[in-house]
N, C-alpha and C positions, 0 to 999 in steps of 0.2 A: 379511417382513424384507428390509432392504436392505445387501447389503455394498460398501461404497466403497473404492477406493483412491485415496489424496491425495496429491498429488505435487507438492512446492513447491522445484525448485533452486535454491541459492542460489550466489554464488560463487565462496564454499570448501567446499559442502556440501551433500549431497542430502538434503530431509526429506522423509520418508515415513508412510503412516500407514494404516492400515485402521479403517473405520468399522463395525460394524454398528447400522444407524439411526443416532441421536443419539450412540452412545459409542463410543469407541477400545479397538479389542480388543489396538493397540500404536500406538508412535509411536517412530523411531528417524532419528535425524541422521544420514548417514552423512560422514564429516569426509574431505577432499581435498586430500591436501599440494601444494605446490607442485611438488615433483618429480613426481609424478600430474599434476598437468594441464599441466606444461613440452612434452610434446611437440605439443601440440594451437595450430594457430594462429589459429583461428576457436572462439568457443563455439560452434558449430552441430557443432562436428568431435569435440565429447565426445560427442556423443548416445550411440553403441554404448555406451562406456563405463560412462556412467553407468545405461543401462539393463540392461546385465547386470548391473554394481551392484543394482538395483532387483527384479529377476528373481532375483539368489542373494538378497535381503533378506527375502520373500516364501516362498521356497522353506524358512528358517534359520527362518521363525514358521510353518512347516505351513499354508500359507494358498496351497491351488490356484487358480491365474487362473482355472479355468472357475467355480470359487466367485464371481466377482466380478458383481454386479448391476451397477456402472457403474464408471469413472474420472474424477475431475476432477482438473486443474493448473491450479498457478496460470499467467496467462495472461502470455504473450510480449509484448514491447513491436511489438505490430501497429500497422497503422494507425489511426487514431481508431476506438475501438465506443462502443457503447451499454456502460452498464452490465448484468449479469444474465449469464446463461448465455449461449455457444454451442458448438454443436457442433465438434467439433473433425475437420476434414475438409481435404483435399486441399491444397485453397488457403490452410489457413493454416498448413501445412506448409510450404508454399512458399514465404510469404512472408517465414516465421520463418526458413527456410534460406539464401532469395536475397535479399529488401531487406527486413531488421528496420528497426523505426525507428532501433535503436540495440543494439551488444552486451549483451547480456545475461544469463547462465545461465537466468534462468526460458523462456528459449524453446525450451529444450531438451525440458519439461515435455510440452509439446504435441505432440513427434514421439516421447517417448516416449509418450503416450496413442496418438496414432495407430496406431502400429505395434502393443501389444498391443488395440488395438479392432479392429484388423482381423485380426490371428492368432486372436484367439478370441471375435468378434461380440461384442463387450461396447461398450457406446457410450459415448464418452466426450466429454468436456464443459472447457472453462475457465469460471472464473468471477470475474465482477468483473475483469478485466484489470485490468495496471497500466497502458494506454493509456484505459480509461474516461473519455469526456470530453462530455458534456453540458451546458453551460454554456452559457445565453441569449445569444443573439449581442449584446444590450446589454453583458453583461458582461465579452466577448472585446474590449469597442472599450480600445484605450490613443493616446497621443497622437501616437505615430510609426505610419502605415496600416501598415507593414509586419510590424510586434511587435502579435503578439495575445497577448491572456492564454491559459494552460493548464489544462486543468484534472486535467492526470497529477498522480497522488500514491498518496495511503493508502486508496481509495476500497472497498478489500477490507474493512479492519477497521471505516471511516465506516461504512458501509454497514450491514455486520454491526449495530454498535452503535445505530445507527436502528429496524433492521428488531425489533431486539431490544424496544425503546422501544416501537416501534409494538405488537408485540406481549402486552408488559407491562400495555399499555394500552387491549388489546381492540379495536385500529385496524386499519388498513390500512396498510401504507406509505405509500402515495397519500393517505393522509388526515391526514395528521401534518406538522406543518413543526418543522426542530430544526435547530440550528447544532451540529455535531461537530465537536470540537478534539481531533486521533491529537497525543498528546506523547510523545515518543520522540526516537530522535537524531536525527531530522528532525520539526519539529511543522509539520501544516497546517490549517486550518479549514476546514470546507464547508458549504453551506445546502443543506439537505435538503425540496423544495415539490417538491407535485404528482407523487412517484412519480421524481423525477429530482435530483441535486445540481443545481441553477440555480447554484451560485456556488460558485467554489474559489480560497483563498486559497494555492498551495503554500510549498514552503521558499525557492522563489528568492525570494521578493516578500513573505514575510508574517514572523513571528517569529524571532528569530533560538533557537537549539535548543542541545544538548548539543553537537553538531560542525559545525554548518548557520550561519554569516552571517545567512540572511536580508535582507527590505530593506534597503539602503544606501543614503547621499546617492548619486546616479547622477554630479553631479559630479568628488565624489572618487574614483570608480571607476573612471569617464572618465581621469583627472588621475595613479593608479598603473597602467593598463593602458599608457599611454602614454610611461609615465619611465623606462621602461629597466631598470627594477628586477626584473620578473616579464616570465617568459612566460606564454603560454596553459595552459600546463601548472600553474604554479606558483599561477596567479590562481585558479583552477579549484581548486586544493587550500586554497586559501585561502578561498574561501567553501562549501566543500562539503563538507570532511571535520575542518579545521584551525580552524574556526571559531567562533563564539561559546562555549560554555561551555569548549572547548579552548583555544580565542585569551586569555581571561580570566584560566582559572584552571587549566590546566594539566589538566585532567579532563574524560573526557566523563563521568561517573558522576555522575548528580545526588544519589547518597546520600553519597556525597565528598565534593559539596559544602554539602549539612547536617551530615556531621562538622565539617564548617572552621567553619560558621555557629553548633554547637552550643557550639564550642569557643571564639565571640569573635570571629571573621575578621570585620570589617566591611565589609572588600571584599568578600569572597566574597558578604556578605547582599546588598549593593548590585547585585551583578553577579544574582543569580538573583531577586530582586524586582523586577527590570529585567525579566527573560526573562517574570516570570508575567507584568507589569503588559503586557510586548508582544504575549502570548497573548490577554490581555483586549482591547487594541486592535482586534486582528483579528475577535474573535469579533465584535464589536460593531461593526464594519465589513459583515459581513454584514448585519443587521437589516433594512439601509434597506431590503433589497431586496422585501421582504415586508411594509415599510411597520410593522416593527418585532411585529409579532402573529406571535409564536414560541411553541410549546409550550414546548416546554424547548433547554436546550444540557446538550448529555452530551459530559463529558470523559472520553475512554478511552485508550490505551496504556499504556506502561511506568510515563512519571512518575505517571500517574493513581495508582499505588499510595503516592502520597507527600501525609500531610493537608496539611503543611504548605504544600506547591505549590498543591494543590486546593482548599483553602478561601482561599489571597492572590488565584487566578484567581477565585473563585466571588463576593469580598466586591467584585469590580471588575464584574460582568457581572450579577447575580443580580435586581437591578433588568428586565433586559430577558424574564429567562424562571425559570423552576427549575430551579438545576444539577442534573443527575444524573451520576454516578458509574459507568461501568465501567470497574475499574482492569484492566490489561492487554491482551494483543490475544494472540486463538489464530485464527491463520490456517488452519489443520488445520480445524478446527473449522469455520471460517466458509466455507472451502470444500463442506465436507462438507455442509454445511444447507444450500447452496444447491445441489450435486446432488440432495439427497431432494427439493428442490423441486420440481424437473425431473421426477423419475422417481416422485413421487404425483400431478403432475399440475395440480401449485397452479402451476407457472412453465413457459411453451414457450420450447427453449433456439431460438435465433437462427442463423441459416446466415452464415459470413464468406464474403464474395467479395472475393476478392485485386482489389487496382485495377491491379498489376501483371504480375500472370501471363500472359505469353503464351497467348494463344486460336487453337486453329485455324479 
């Protein structure tokens, strides 16, 4: 038997979770007001914080750290990895502490594994980072040499829901090709060939979502970045958080917006049979790349639990493959199965080398 502990900062909240094997013997949010984290000027500078947090959470479920078989966190915004396990060691402490890509609370995740992997020999692991970027360098070319495409996103829950499939299906990962559509407050699509995502649509560039923009004419972008109207700040909240199903209809809640729809709203229908039909664009923007020979496309995150969303996406797309269905995303979870990976011996996690860290 394997006991895990799962560790996903978020940033107003630490979640946490103990695994043994496959099930959670708990899973507890810990919530972080704003006055709690006002004195800290750096996320790197919560760490103590949050890890005593994490140390009395474990203590309050009778769950002693020398009990624990491994740790994994979700993974810090590093520089480009592989998808899959790695160890969580020295240099990715440091990179997460001195040149993140970018702030973040989940990088906190990884100097909390560090610290108790090395107080009490427990190894400990990230998985799936949110920097996972694998995409064929065909697929990175866009029309300006300098803007490449990304492939940072959902690739924890993609991922998950693939391997799931694969499973289901008596395959291999590696042997399965499928387009995952994560719908959520950010929805992004990916091709899933050969053991690797080759192609990733994210929220900047692909569907527009419950608070997420999505592609826009780049003219008119161009045309309001420049008028005087918005700053960098304000443009930024306007396709990121203020955005499509918020910009529309006042809601991120897409069950909000099937009340409005159940109620008559014509707008409201227009505006979220827009959103499915731009979900089904993208998936099918994928295909070519595979030369259209998909198993299947599985729609999973939050909206997946909604039929009415998932069968307008399925009646647009279902021609290319077999929609399959997992509604929701458990991160916990999908963490969690990928450290028993690791530690049965079905996955070797990976060594990060800082490209940064001074060398003597």
């Amino acid at each position: 038997m394997e006991r895990l502990l799962i560790l996903n900062p978020g940033s107003t909240s630490t979640k946490l979770a103990v695994f043994e094997d496959e099930e959670p013997l708990f899973t507890e949010s810990i919530v972080h007001s704003p006055e709690e984290l006002a004195p800290f000027e750096h996320v790197a500078d919560q760490y103590e914080f949050r890890k005593d947090l994490v140390v009395k959470a474990l203590a309050a479920h009778e769950i002693p750290l020398d009990s624990l078989s491994g740790i994994v966190s979700r993974g810090g915004l590093l520089t480009a990895i592989e998808a899959g396990a790695y160890e969580v060691n020295d240099d990715m402490v440091w990179q997460l502490k001195n040149k993140p890509r970018n702030e973040h609370a989940s990088n906190v995740g990884a100097m909390i594994a560090r610290a108790l992997s090395k107080e009490y020999g427990i190894p400990a692991f990230i998985y799936d980072g949110v920097t996972v970027e694998e995409l064929l360098p065909i697929n990175k070319i866009t029309g300006v040499p300098f803007m490449q495409r990304k492939g940072m996103g959902h690739n924890l829950n993609t991922r998950a829901a693939a391997m799931r499939y694969a499973k289901e299906q008596g395959k291999d990962y590696k042997d399965i090709t499928v387009i995952v559509a994560h719908l959520g407050g950010g929805i992004s699509v990916n091709l899933h060939h050969n053991g690797r995502i080759e192609d990733f649509i994210n929220d900047e560039e692909g569907p527009f979502s419950p608070e997420r923009a999505g592609g826009l004419p780049m003219f008119d972008v161009i045309a309001a970045c420049f008028s005087g109207k918005y700053t960098q700040h304000t443009m930024m909240n306007q396709v990121k958080r203020q955005g499509g199903l918020m910009a529309h209809l006042g809601t991120t809640d897409s069950r909000e917006v099937e009340k409005m729809i159940a109620a008559g709203d014509e707008h409201a229908k227009l505006i979220y049979d827009a959103m499915a039909l731009n979900v089904a664009k993208n998936i099918a923007k994928c295909a070519p790349g595979v030369k259209g020979k998909v198993d299947a496309i599985i729609l999973t995150g939050g909206i997946a639990y909604s039929k009415y969303f998932t069968e307008a996406v399925s009646g647009y797309v279902d021609w290319i493959a077999p929609v399959v269905v997992y509604a929701g995303e458990d991160e916990m979870k999908s963490l969690a199965l990928g450290g028993l990976r690791v530690l049965r011996g079905q996955e070797k996690a990976k060594v990060y080398t800082s490209p940064d860290r001074p060398r003597n």
